[in-house]
C-alpha positions as CSV (number, residue, x, y, z in Angstrom):
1,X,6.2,22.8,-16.4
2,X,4.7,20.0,-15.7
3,X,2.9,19.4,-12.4
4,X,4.2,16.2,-10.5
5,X,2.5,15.3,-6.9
6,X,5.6,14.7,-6.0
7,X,5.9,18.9,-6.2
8,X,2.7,19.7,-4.6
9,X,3.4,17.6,-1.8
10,X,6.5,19.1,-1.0
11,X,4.9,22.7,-1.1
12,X,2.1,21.1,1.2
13,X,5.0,20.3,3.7
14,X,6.3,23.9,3.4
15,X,3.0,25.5,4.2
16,X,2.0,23.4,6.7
17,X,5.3,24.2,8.5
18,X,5.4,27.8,7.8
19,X,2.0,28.2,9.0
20,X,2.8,26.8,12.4
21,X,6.2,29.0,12.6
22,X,4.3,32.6,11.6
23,X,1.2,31.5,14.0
24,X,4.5,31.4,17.0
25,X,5.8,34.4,15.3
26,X,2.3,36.6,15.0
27,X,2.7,37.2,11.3
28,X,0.2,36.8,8.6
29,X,1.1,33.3,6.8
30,X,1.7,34.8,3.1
31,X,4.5,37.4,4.5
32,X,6.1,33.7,5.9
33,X,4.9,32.1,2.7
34,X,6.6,34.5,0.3
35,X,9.6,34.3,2.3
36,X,9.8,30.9,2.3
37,X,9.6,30.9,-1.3
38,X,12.4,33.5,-1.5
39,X,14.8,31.3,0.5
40,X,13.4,27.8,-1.5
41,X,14.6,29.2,-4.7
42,X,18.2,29.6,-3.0
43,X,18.2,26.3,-1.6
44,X,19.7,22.8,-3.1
45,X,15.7,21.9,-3.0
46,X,14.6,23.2,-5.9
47,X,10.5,23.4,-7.2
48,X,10.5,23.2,-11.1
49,X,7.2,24.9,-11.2
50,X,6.1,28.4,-12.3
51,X,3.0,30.7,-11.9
52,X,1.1,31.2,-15.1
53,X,-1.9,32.9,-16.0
54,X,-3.8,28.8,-16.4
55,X,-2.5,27.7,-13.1
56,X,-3.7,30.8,-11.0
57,X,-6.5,31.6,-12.8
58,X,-8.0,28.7,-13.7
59,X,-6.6,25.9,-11.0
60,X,-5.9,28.5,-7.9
61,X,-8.2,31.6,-8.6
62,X,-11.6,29.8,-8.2
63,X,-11.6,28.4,-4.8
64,X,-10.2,31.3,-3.4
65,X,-13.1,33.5,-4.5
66,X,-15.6,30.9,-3.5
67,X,-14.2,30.5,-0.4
68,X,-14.2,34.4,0.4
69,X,-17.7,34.8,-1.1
70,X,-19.6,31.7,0.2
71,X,-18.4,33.9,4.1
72,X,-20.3,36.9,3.2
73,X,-23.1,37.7,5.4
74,X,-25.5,38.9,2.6
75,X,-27.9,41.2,4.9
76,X,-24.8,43.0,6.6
77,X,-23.6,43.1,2.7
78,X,-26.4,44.9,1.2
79,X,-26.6,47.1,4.3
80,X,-23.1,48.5,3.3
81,X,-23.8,48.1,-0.2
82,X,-23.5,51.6,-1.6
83,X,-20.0,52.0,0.1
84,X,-18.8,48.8,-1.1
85,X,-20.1,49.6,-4.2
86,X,-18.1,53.1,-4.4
87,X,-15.1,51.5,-3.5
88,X,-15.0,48.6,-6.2
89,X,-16.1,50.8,-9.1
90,X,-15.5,54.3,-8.4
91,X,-12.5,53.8,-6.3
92,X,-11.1,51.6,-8.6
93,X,-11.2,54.1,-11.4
94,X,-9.3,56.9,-9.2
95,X,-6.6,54.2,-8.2
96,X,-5.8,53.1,-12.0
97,X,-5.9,56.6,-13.0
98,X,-3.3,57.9,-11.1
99,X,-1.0,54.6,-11.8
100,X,-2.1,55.4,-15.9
101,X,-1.4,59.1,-15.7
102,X,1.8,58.6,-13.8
103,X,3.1,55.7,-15.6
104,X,2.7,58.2,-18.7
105,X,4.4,61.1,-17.6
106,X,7.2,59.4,-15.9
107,X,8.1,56.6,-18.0
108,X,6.8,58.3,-21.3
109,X,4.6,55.1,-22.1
110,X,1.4,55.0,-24.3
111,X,-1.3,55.5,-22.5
112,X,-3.2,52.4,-23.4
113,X,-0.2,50.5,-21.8
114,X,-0.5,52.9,-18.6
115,X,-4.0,52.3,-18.4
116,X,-3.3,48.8,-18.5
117,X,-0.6,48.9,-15.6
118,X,-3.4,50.7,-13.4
119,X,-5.8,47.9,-14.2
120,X,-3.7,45.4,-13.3
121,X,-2.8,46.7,-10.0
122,X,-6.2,48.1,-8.6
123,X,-6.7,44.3,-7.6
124,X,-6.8,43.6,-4.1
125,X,-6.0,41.1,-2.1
126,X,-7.5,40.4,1.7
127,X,-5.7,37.6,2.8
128,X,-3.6,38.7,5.0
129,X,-5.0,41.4,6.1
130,X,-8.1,39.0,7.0
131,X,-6.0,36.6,8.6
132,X,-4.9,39.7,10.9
133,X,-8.3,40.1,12.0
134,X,-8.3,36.7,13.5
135,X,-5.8,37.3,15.5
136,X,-6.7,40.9,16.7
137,X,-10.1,41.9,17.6
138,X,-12.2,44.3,15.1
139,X,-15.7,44.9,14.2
140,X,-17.6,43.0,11.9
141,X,-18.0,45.8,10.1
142,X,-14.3,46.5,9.0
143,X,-14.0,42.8,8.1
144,X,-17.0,43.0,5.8
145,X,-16.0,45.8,4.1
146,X,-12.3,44.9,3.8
147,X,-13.6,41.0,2.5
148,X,-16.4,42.5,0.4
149,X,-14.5,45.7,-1.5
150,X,-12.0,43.2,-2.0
151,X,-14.6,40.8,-4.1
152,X,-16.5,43.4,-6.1
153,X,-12.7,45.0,-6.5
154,X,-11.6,42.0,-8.5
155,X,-14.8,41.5,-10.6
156,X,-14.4,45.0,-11.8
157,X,-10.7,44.4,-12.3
158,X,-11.0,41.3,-14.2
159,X,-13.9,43.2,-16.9
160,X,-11.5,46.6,-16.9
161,X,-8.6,44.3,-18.0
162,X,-10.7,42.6,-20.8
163,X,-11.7,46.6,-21.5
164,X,-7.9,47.4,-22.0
165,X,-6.8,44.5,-23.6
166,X,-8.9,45.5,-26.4
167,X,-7.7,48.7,-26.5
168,X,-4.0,47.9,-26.8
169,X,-4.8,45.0,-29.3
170,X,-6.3,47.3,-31.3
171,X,-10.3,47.6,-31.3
172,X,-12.0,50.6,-31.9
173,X,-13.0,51.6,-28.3
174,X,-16.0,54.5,-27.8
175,X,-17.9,55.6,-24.4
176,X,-20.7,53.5,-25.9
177,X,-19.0,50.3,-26.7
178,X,-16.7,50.5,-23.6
179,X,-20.0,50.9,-21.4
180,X,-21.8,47.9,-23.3
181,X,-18.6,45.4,-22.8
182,X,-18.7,46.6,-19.4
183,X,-22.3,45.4,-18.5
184,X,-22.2,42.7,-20.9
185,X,-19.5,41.2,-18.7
186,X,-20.5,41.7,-15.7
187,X,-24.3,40.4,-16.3
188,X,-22.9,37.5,-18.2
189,X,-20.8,36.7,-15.0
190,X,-23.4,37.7,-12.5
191,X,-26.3,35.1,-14.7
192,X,-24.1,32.5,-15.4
193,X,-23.1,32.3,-11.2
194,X,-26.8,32.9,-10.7
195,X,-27.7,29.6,-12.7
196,X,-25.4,27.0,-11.7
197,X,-26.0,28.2,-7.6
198,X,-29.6,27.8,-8.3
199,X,-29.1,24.2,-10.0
200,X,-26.6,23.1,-7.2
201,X,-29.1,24.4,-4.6
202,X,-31.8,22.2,-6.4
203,X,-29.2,19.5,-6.3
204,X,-28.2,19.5,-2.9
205,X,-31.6,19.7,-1.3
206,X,-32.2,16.1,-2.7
207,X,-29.4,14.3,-0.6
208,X,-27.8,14.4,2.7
209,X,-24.7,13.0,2.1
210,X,-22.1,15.9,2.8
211,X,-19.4,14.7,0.6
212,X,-22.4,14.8,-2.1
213,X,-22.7,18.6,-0.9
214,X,-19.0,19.4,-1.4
215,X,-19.0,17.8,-5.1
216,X,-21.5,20.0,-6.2
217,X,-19.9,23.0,-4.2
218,X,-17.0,22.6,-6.4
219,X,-19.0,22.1,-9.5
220,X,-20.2,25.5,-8.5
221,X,-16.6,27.1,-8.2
222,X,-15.2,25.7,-11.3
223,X,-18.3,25.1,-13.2
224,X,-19.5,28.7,-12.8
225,X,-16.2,30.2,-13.8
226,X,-15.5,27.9,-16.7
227,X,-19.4,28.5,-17.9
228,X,-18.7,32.6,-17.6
229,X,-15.3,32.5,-19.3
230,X,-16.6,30.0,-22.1
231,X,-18.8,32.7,-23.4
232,X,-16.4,35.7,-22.6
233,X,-18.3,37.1,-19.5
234,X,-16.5,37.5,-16.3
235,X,-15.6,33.7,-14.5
236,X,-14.3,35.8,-11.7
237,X,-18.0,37.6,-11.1
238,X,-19.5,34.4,-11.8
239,X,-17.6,32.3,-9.2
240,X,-18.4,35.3,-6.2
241,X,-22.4,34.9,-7.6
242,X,-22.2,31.7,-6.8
243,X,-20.5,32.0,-3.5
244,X,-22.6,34.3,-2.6
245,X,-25.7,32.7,-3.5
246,X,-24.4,29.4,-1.6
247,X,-23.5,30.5,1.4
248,X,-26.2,32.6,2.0
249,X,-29.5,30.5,1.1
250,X,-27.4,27.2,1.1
251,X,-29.3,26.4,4.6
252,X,-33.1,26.8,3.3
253,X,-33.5,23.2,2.3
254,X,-30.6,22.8,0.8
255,X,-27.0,21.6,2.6
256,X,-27.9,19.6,6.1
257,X,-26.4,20.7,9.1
258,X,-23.2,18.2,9.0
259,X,-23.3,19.0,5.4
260,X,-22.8,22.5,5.5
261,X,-20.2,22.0,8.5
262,X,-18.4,19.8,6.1
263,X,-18.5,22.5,3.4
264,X,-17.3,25.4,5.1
265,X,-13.8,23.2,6.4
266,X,-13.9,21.6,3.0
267,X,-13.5,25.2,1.6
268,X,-11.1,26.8,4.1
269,X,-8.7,24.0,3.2
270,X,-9.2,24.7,-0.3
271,X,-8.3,28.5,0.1
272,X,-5.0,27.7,2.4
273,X,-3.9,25.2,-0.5
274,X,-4.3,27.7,-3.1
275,X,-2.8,30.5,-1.0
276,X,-0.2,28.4,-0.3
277,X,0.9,27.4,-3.9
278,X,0.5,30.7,-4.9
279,X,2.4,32.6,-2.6
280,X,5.5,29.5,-1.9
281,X,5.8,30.2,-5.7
282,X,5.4,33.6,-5.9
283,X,8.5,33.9,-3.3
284,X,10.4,31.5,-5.3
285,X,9.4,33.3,-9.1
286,X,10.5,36.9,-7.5
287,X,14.0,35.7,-7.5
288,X,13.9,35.3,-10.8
289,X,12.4,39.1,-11.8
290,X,14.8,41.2,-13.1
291,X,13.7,43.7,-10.7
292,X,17.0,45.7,-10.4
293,X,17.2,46.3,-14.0
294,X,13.4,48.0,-13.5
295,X,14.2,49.3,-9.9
296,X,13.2,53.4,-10.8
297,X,9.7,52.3,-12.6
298,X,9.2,49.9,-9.2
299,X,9.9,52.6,-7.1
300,X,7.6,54.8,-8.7
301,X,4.6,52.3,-9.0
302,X,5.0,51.5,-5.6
303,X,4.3,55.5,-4.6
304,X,1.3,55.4,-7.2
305,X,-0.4,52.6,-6.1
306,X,0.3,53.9,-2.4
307,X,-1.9,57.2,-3.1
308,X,-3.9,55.5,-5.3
309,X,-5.5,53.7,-3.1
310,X,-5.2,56.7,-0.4
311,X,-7.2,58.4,-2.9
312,X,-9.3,55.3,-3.2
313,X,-10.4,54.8,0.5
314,X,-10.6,58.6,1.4
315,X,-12.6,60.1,-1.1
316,X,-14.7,57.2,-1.6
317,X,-15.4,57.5,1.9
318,X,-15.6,60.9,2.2
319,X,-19.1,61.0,-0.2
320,X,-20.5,59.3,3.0
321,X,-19.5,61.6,5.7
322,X,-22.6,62.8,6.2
323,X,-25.0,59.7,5.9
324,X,-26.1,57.0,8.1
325,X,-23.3,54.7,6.0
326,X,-20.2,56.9,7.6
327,X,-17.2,55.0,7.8
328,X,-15.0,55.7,10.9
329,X,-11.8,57.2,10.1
330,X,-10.1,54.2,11.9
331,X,-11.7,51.9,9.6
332,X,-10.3,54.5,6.4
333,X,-6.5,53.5,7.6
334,X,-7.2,50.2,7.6
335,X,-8.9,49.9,4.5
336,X,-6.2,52.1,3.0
337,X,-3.0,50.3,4.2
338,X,-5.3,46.9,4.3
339,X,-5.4,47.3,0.0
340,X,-2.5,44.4,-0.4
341,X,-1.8,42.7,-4.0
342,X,-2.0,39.2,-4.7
343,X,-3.0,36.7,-7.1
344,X,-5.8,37.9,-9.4
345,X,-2.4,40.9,-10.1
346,X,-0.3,38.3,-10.7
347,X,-2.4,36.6,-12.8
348,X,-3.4,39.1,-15.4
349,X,-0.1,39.9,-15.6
350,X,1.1,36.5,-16.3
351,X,-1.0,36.0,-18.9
352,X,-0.3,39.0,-21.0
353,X,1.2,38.4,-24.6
354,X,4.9,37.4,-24.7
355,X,4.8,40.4,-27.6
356,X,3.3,43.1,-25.6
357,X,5.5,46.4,-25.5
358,X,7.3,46.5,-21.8
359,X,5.7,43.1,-20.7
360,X,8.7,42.2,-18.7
361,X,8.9,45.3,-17.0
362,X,5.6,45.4,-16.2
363,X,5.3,41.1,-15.0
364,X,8.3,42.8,-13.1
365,X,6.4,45.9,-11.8
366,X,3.6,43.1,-10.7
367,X,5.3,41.3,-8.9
368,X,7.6,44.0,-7.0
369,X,4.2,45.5,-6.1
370,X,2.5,42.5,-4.3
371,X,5.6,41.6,-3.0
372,X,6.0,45.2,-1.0
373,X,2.4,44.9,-0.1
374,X,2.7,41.9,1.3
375,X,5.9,41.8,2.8
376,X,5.7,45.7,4.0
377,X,2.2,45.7,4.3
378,X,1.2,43.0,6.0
379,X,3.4,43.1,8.6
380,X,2.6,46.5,9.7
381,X,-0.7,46.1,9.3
382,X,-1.1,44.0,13.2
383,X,0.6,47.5,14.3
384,X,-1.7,49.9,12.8
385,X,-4.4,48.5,14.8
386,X,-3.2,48.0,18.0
387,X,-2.2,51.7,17.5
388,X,-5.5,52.7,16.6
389,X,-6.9,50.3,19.2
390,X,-5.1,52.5,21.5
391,X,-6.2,55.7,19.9
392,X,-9.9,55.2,19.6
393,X,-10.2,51.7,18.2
394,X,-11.0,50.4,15.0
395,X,-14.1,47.8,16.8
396,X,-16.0,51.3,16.8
C-alpha cells in the first residue's frame, strides 16, 4: 500500500494524543498505542496501510536500534558484559528451544518450522518496559541490563533466523557450517557498523553545525544497516555498532556540545515516530488475524514463550550466583516479566514466504504473542515493581 503523508500525519495525530492520555493514565504508550489501533480499525477512519517486513525493517527497525544503542553507557556495558552476553546468546537458545520442542510435540510440526517459531519469538522488545522505568524509580543497573540484553537479543535473533531460513529452504546445514554463518554474520555486522561510525566520527569532527551532526547520524543508522544487509551480514548488528560506537566516543572531538544536544532529541523523536507507526498499526493489523481460527496453538505459545524466557532469565542468572556479577533476584522478575515482543518479531514474521508451510498461523501466532506481551505485560509490569519496591526493591 502505498504510503500517503496524508496517512502518516494522521497516525502522528493519534500518537501524539494517545501519548498524552496514557501519561494521565500511568500506562506505558504502546499498551495505549496498540489499543488505539485496535479501536482505529473499527472506526469510519480507516488507515489503508499495512506492516510489512520492508516497512519495519528497513523504514522503522533502524532508528529504533540506533536510538536504544547510541544510550548505552559503554563502561557500565562492558562491566555487565558476561551477563548480558549469557542472556542474548545462551538464553536465547534455551527460550527457542522450548518454543521448537513444544511447537513439535504439540502441534506435530517439523522441526525446522518449530525451530523457526522459537527464533522468531526469542526477540525482545524494551520499550515499554523502559518507558516504565521513567516513570518509577530503579537502578541503573536493571535499566542497562534490560536495554542491553534486549540489543545483543535481537542481533542474535536476526543471524539465528537467517540460520533457519536456510534450513527450511533447504541447504545442507552441519555444526560447522551453522557455526561459520553464525560468525560470518555477526562480524560482517559488527565491521560494517564499525566503519561507517568511524567515518561519521571523522566527518563530524570537521563541522559544528548540529543539523550537519544529525545528517550524518542518520547516514550512520541507515547507511550501516543497508551496507551490512547488502552483503548478507547482519544490518541489525551493524546499526547497534554504530550506535554504540556514536554515543559513546561521539564527544571526543567529534559532535559539539549543542550538536550532540541536538542529536540525542533528534533521535528520541525518531524512536517515538517509529514506535508509534508500528504499534498504531500493529493494533489496527491484529484485527485482521485470524486468531480465533489458531486460538489452541496461541494459547500454547503464549505458555512457551512464558517459561522460555523464565528459563532464560533464571538459569542464565543463576551461572552468576556466586560471582561479583550476581544479579538480585528482584532484578530476575523484572527481566523475566520485562521480556515483551515487538517489532523485530513482527518483522521476521512478516517477511516470511507467502509459500511457507503454516505461515498464516504462525504471522498469527506473532502477532497474538506481542500483543499479550504488551497488552498483559506491560501493564503489570508498573505493579511488579512497586510490589517488589515494597518487598526489598528492585534499586538494590
Amino acid at each position: 500500500m502505498s504510503w500517503g503523508i496524508e496517512r502518516v500525519v494522521v497516525l502522528l495525530l493519534i500518537a501524539g494524543i494517545v501519548s498524552m492520555l496514557v501519561r494521565k493514565l500511568r500506562l506505558p504508550y504502546a499498551v495505549g498505542l496498540v489499543l488505539a489501533g485496535i479501536g482505529l480499525a473499527f472506526s469510519p477512519l480507516k488507515i489503508e496501510m499495512a506492516l510489512t517486513r520492508e516497512l519495519v525493517f528497513m523504514a522503522l527497525l533502524p532508528p529504533l536500534l540506533f536510538e536504544a544503542a547510541f544510550h548505552v553507557e559503554w563502561r557500565a556495558f562492558r562491566k555487565d558484559l558476561a551477563v548480558i552476553v549469557v542472556l542474548a546468546t545462551f538464553g536465547v537458545l534455551l527460550s527457542l528451544g522450548v518454543t521448537a520442542f513444544g511447537a513439535t510435540k504439540l502441534f506435530g510440526w517439523h522441526p525446522a518450522l518449530a525451530l523457526l517459531l522459537g527464533v522468531l519469538l526469542s526477540a525482545t522488545d524494551p520499550v515499554a518496559v523502559l518507558a516504565t522505568f521513567k516513570e518509577i524509580n530503579v537502578s541503573e543497573r536493571l535499566r542497562l541490563l534490560v536495554d542491553a540484553e534486549s540489543l545483543l537479543n535481537d542481533g542474535t535473533v536476526a543471524v539465528l533466523f537467517v540460520i533457519a531460513m536456510a534450513g527450511i529452504q533447504g541447504e545442507m546445514l552441519t555444526p560447522l557450517s551453522i557455526t561459520g554463518s553464525f560468525v560470518f554474520t555477526v562480524l560482517g555486522g559488527i565491521v560494517c557498523g564499525s566503519l561507517v561510525a568511524g567515518a561519521v566520527l571523522g566527518l563530524a569532527g570537521q563541522t559544528d553545525d548540529h543539523l550537519v551532526e544529525i545528517t550524518f547520524t542518520t547516514i550512520a543508522a541507515y547507511g550501516s544497516f543497508l551496507l551490512a544487509e547488502y552483503f548478507h551480514f547482519s544490518g541489525v548488528l551493524a546499526t547497534l555498532t554504530a550506535g554504540v560506537i556514536l554515543g559513546n566516543f561521539g564527544d571526543i572531538g567529534a559532535f559539539s556540545d549543542k550538536g550532540r544536544e541536538a542529536v540525542v532529541s533528534f533521535w528520541e523523536f525518531m524512536g517515538f515516530v517509529a514506535n508509534s507507526i508500528i504499534f498504531l498499526l500493529m493494533g489496527v493489523q491484529l484485527t485482521q488475524q485470524n486468531l480465533h481460527a489458531f486460538w489452541y496453538p496461541i494459547l500454547m505459545v503464549i505458555l512457551l514463550t512464558t517459561f522460555g524466557r523464565a528459563l532464560t532469565v533464571y538459569v542464565s542468572c543463576g551461572l552468576f550466583a556466586k560471582s561479583r556479577l550476581r544479579v538480585a533476584t528482584a532484578h530476575q522478575h523484572v527481566l523475566f516479566w520485562g521480556g515483551l515482543r515487538g517489532a523485530l518479531s513482527l518483522a521476521l514474521a512478516l517477511g516470511l514466504p507467502e509459500n511457507l508451510v503454516h505461515r498464516q498461523e504462525i504471522v498469527a501466532i506473532t502477532f497474538a504473542v506481542v500483543a499479550f506481551s504488551i497488552l498483559v505485560q506491560g501493564v503489570t509490569i508498573a505493579p511488579l515493581l512497586k510490589l517488589l519496591s515494597r518487598k526489598g526493591s528492585p534499586q538494590e
